[in-house]
C-alpha positions as CSV (number, residue, x, y, z in Angstrom):
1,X,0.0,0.0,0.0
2,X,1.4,3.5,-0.6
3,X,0.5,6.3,1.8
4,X,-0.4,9.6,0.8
5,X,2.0,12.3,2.4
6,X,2.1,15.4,0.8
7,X,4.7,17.8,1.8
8,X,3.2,21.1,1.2
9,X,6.6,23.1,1.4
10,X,8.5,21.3,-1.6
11,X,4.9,22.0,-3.6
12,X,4.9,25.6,-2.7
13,X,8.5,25.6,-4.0
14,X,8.1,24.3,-7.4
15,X,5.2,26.1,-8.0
16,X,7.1,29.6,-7.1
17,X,10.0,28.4,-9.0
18,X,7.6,27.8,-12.5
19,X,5.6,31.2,-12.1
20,X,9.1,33.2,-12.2
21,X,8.9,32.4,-15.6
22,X,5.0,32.0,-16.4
23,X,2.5,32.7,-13.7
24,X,-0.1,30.6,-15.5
25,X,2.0,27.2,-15.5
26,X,2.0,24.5,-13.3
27,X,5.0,22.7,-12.4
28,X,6.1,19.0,-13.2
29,X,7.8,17.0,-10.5
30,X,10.4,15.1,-11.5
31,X,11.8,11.8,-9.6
32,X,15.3,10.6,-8.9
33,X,16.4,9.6,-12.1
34,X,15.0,12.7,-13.6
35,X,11.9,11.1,-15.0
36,X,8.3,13.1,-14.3
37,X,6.1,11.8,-11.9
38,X,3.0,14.7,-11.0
39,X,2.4,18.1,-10.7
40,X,1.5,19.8,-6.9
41,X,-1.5,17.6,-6.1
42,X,-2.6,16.1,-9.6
43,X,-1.4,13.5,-12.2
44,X,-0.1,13.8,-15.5
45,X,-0.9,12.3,-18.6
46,X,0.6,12.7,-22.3
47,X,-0.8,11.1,-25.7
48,X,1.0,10.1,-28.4
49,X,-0.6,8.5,-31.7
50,X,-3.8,7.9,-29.7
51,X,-1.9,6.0,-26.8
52,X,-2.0,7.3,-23.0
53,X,0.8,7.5,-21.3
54,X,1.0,8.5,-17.9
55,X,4.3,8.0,-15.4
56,X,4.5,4.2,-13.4
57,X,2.4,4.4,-10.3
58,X,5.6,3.5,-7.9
59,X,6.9,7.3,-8.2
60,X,3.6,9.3,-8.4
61,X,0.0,9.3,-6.3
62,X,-1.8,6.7,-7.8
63,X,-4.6,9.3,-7.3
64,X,-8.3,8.4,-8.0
65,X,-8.9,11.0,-11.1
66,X,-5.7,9.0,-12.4
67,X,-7.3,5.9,-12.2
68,X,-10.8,7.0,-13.3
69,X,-9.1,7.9,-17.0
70,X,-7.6,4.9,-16.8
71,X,-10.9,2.9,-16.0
72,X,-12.9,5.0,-19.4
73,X,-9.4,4.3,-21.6
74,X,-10.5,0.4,-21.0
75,X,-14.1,1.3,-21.0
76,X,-13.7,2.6,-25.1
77,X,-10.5,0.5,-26.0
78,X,-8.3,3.5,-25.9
79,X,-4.9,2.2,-25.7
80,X,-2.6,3.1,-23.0
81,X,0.6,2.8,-21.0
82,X,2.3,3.1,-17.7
83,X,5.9,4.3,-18.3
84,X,8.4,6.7,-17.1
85,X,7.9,9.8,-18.9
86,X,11.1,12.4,-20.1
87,X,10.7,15.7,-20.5
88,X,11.4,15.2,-24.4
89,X,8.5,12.9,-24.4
90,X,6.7,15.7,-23.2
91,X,7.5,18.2,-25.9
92,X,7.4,15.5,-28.8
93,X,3.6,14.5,-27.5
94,X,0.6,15.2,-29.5
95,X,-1.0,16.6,-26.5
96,X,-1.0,16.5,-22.9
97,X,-3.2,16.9,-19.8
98,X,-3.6,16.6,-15.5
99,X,-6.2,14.7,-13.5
100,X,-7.5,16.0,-9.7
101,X,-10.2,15.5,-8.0
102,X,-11.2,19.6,-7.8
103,X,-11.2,19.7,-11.6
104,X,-11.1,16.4,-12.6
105,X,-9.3,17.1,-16.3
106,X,-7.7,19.7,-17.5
107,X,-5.6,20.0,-20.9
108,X,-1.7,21.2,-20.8
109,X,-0.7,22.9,-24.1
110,X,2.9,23.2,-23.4
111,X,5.5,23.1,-21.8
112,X,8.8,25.4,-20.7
113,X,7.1,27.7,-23.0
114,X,7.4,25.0,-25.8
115,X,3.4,24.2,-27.5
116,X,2.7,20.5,-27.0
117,X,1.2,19.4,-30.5
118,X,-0.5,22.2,-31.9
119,X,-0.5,23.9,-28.4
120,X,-4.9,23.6,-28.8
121,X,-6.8,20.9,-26.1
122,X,-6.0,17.6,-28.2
123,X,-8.8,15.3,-29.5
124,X,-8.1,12.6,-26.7
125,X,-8.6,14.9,-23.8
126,X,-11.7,16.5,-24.8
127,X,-12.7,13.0,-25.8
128,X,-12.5,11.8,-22.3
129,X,-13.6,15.1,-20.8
130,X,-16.8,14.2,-22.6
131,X,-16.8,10.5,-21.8
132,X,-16.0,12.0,-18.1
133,X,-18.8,14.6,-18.3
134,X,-21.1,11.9,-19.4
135,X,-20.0,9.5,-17.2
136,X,-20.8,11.3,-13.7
137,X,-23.8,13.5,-15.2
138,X,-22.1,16.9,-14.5
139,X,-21.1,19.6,-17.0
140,X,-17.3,20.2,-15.0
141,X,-16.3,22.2,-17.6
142,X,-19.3,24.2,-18.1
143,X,-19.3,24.7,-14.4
144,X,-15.8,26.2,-14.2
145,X,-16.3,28.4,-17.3
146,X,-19.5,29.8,-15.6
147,X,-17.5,30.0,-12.1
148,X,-14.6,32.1,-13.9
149,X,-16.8,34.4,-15.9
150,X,-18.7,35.5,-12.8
151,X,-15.4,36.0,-10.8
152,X,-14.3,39.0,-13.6
């Protein structure tokens, strides 16, 4: 069994040390041998050719939103992988995107400044935001479009 322990002062520190550069980006957390694992308190996902690949569970939470892409990639036969991800697999990606529970999916168009694909939301993430959507009844990202228009 893995625990969850989440040390809130390493988090705090990557995510100042990414928004000296861009204050909209999240960070990437990288493991020993250099190979990304999460961001601050969600999962991370890339597709390449229509295959998922996310990091191997033994380095990053293996975090229910994680697991619930997972479940709908089997669900409608979308290949998918487990591996250690480098940041060059990043950049080379056709597109990319993070799972947590507050906003369940939510699409990454590049990274250290560098577009992932065509730097758009890829076909494979809105295709599981809308298996996602459909899946649990609730318009997320209708929700959080709403919830950010009212807030400006």
């Amino acid at each position: 069994n893995k625990v969850k322990n989440h040390c809130r002062l390493s988090s705090r520190l990557a995510e100042l040390e990414v928004r000296r550069n861009d204050p909209e980006a999240w960070p990437l957390l990288l493991d020993d041998n250099g190979f990304i694992t999460e961001s601050t308190g969600s999962n991370f996902f890339i597709v390449k050719r229509d295959r998922i690949i996310t990091p191997e569970p033994r380095n990053c939470l293996r975090g229910i939103s994680r697991n619930f892409v997972l479940s709908l990639a089997r669900q409608f036969g979308v290949d998918y992988r487990e591996r250690n991800i480098e940041q060059y697999d990043v950049i080379t990606a056709d597109e990319a995107f993070f799972t947590a529970t507050p906003f369940c999916i939510m699409p990454c168009t590049k990274i250290n400044g560098t577009k992932i694909g065509n730097g758009k939301v890829g076909k494979m993430t809105s295709f599981l935001t809308q298996r996602w959507i459909e899946a649990v009844q609730c318009d997320f990202v209708t929700q959080s479009e709403k919830w950010d228009a009212d807030r400006t």
